[in-house]
C-alpha angles and dihedrals in degrees: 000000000000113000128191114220111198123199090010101168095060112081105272090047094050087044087064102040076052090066104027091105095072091062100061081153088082140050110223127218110209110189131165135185088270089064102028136008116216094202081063102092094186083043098061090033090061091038081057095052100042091049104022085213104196090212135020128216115203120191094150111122142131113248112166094122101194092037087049087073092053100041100045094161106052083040085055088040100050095035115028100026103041092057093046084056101050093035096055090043086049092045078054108050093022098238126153125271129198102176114185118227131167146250083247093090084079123066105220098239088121133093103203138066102284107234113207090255092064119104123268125224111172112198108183136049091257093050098045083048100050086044092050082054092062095041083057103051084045092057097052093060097220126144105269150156119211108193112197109208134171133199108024124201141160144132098283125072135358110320141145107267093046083054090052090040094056101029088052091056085044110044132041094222138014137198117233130179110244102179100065112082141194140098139301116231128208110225092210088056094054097052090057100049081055093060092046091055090046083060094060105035093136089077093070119060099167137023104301118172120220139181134234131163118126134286122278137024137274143157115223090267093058090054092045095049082045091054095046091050100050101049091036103233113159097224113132112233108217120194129237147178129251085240093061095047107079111219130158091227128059102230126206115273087205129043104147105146127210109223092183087114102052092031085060091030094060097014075239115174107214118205121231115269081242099046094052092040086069089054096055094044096043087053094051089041088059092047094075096043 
């Protein structure tokens, strides 16, 4: 089976060209922004006439948070637009879309896991343009998955865990916010949990929302003194509030995501934030090696 892969040179989309190879039952498709531009309606139409993918992938996005609020059209563009265009090719030639959102439509007043039935409420330019996404993709009545995730980290890119990396060979003490919680997740894992879902594709037959992030629960100063611990940087990890920490958008305290629907969904078995935190580690650790 031919399969699209949108956005393919951010994390999740190299997580996935890093497994790709245990999947030799399907052709991928890796495209970025440099070869086609999903805002480009007429761009993604001809790319689906010249390779009839049977399901899309889409981890292009814009998720520069603060700069978000600066640069409202490429965000749209990149966010909203983008999933309009591949959900309404995919409701046309019925082919399969797994569209990635985030754990940003809520807004984090909760304390407890948010199931995919809870309210939204999307309080940045970066959150409304991530929901709008999913409303789009709703609209088209095509056969999707939208998968909300928070806290995204791998080998590959700028994420939290290599700024702590190198920040923690470089400093002697960091600030980190301790009053914001939710839950790391593995690239890696996620890819895999796409192509589970890809497996199994049969089981959805209109547009249905999950949510996948890893077990268990952190603030930003638990991942950070993790971080620190298992690549042994001496780096002292001090804790702050949200207050003292200046941002132009006001992020969710509470992102903690309840995977019940897509565990009993997929019969899917999802490893522990600190347990795949080694991993990554471990991994990056042997790249320099």
């Amino acid at each position: 089976m031919e399969i699209a892969v949108f956005g393919a040179n951010g994390q999740l989309g190299r997580c996935i060209r890093a497994i790709a190879d245990n999947y030799p039952q399907h052709k991928f498709l890796f495209t970025d922004i440099d070869d086609l531009d999903i805002a480009n309606y007429a761009e993604v139409a001809d790319f689906v006439y010249n390779n009839y993918p049977k399901a899309f992938i889409n981890c292009a996005a814009y998720t520069d948070v603060d700069m978000a609020e600066r640069d409202k059209k490429m965000t749209t563009d990149a966010n909203q637009k983008g999933a309009d265009n591949l959900a309404k090719l995919a409701a046309e030639h019925n082919i399969f879309l797994v569209h990635i959102s985030t754990d940003y439509v809520y807004d984090g007043e909760h304390y407890k896991p948010y199931k995919e039935t809870d309210s939204v409420h999307p309080r940045s330019v970066y959150a409304r343009s991530k929901w709008k996404g999913e409303v789009a993709i709703r609209r088209s009545l095509c056969r999707a998955a939208i998968i909300r995730t928070a806290w995204l980290y791998s080998e590959y890119g700028t994420n939290f865990v290599k700024t702590m990396l190198k920040m923690g060979a470089e400093e002697q003490e960091i600030n980190i916010i301790f009053d914001q919680i939710g839950t790391p997740t593995y690239a890696r894992d996620l890819a895999k949990a796409i192509m589970q879902i890809i497996a199994q594709m049969e089981k959805i037959q209109e547009v249905e929302t999950f949510h996948y992030s890893n077990e268990g629960v952190a603030s930003w100063y638990d991942f950070a003194v993790e971080i620190m611990q298992l690549a042994k940087r001496n780096c002292k990890i001090l804790p702050i509030s949200t207050q003292q920490y200046p941002s132009l958008v006001k992020r969710p305290h509470y992102a903690v995501l309840s995977k019940q629907k897509i565990k009993e969904t997929f019969e899917m078995e999802i490893p522990h934030w600190r347990e795949s935190l080694r991993r990554c580690i471990a991994n990056l650790e042997a790249a320099r090696v």
